[in-house]
C-alpha positions, 0 to 999 in steps of 0.5 A, a space after each residue: 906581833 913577830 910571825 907566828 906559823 900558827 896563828 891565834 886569831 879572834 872571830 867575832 861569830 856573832 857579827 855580820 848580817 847571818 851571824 854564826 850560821 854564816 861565820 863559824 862554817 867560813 872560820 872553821 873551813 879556814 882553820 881547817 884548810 890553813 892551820 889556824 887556831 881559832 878563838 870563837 866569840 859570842 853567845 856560847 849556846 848559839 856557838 856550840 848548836 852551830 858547831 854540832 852541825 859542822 865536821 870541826 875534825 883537825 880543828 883547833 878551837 875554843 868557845 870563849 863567851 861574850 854576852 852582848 852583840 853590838 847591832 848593825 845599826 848602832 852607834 859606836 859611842 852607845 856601844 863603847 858605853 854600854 856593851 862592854 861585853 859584846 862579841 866585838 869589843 871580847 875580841 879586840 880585849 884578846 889582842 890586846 892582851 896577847 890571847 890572839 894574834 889577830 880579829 875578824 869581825 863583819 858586824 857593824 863596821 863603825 863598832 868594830 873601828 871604834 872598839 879596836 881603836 880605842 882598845 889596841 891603840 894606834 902604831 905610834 905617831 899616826 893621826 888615823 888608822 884607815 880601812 884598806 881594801 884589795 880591788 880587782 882590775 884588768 891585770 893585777 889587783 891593787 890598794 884602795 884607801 881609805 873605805 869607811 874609817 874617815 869620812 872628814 880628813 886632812 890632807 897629811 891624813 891621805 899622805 900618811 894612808 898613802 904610805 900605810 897602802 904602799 907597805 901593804 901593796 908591798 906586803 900583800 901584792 908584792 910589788 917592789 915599788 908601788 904606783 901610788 895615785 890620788 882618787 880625783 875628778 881628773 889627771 891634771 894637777 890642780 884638778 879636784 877640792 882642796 883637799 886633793 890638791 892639797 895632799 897632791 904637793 905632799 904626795 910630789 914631794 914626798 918619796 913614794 912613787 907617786 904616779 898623779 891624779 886617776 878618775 875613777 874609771 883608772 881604778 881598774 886598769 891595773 895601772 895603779 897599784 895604789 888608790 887614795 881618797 878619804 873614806 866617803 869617796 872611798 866608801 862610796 866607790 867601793 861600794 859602787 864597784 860591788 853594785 855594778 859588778 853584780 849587776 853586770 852579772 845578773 844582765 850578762 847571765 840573763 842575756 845569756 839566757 836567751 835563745 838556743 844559739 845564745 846557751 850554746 854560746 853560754 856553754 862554750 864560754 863557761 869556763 871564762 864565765 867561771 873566772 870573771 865571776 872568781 875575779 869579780 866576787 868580792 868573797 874573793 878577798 874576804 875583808 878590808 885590814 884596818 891599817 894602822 892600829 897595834 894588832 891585825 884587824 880584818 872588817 869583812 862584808 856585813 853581808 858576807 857569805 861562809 866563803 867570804 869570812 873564809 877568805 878574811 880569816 885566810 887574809 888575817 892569817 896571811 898577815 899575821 904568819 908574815 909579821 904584816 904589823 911590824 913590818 908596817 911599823 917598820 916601813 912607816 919608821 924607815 919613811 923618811 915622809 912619816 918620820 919628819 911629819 911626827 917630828 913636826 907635829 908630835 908638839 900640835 897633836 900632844 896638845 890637842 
């Protein structure tokens, strides 16, 4: 899609773990606070109660019906087949066929990754699309990818989620020339399974600036602006990430807590309280892009509050006003690494 300044953009209300209670009153405050135009997807009685009970003053929106919810915890080969009128797969038909600009959806991630698949298609000559996320650190923030989308990957699979992560951090962060690094158990070259290995000679030889090997603990230093892993490792770091933030949070509030001098201290340092907890919220950020399709796809926390979903409509937004998806397209085809590569294998893929 061309930059739009007023986006149209598809929420799913019904997913997530609070559905539209939590969705509409995020998606409307974004709409609100930004000008987007909203189409609201799900159960239209369900969708109007909760709409009555919000000031939608200066919003632009419209109620468009879907009779199914693909749950949490279903199968997305269960729900392609048999809810083809779920809030999720309505959503993905509005992007396709250009009533929307761009999705939000924090339902059930794996239905939410199989329906825009299968019903937006990827950008040309891609294997996989892949799940992008913006990770706090010490200084700026940076790309984590892959987080979900592939749990079993190749090795031109992280090469090419590496160059889709560099446009992005180009994109989102604005860094002129990304630090790319590969997720490993160690610095040194030759360090990890044979898939890491593997995608480090593509990564050395390919033209991304390409910063080596980083452990986990390097995520957060802010050195890097760019982290590839394939989806478990990524899944499982993310979501480790998001424990040990709150966590940390709940131990540093009730030690703080304690005594009369430790409250005199909380007080005093209230302020940079309040800006560690911003920088370590994940609501911050809102949802993860799926790079990689042909429409802007954002898949928030299952879990997420109204801030949360407010934060991935402002990010789908973002994205749609500075015409992300086809400068992706154009970055990946300017990609000297992505081009040879299609070239090599389209033969392979055509007749796989």
């Amino acid at each position: 899609m061309s930059p739009s300044p007023r986006p149209r953009l598809a929420v799913d209300a019904m997913g997530g773990d609070f559905g539209p209670n939590v969705v509409l009153p995020g998606a409307i405050s974004a709409a609100k606070l930004r000008k987007y135009d909203l189409l609201l997807v799900g159960e239209e009685s369900r969708i109007t109660a909760e709409l009555a009970k919000l000031d939608t003053r200066g919003c632009n929106y419209r109620i468009v019906h879907a009779s199914q919810v693909a749950e949490m915890r279903e199968k997305p080969s269960e729900s392609l087949r048999k809810k083809r009128d779920s809030s999720i797969q309505v959503c993905c038909n509005l992007v396709r066929d250009g009533e929307a600009d761009g999705l939000i959806s924090a339902g059930n991630t794996g239905v939410t990754l199989a329906c825009s698949l299968f019903t937006l298609g990827r950008i040309e000559g891609l294997d996989r699309p892949a799940l992008a996320t913006i990770m706090p650190t010490e200084t700026s923030p940076c790309v984590l990818v892959d987080v979900g989308a592939n749990v079993d990957c190749k090795p031109v699979n992280l090469l090419q989620f590496g160059i889709m992560a560099d446009v992005m951090a180009r994109i989102l962060l604005r860094c002129p020339s990304p630090k790319v690094a590969l997720l490993s158990i160690g610095e040194e070259e030759g360090k990890g399974n044979w898939l890491v290995k593997e995608a480090y000679e593509l990564f050395k030889f390919s033209s991304l600036n390409f910063a080596g090997n980083v452990e986990g603990r390097d995520i957060f230093t802010g050195e890097y602006d760019v982290v590839v892993c394939d989806g478990f490792v990524g899944n499982v770091s993310l979501k480790l990430a998001e424990g040990l933030a709150m966590s940390m949070g709940r131990l540093l509030k009730g030690e703080l807590k304690r005594g009369f001098f430790a409250k005199i201290g909380t007080t005093l340092a209230l302020s940079s309280l309040k800006r560690f907890a911003k920088l370590m919220d994940y609501a911050e950020y809102g949802g993860a892009p799926l790079l990689g399709l042909n429409g802007t796809v954002i898949v928030a926390h299952g879990s997420s509050n109204a801030k949360a979903i407010l934060s991935a409509v402002d990010m789908a937004g973002s994205l749609v006003r500075m015409g992300a998806d086809k400068l992706l397209k154009d970055g990946l085809a300017a990609n000297a690494d992505f081009s040879n590569f299609v070239k090599r294998a389209a033969p392979a893929m055509a007749s796989s």
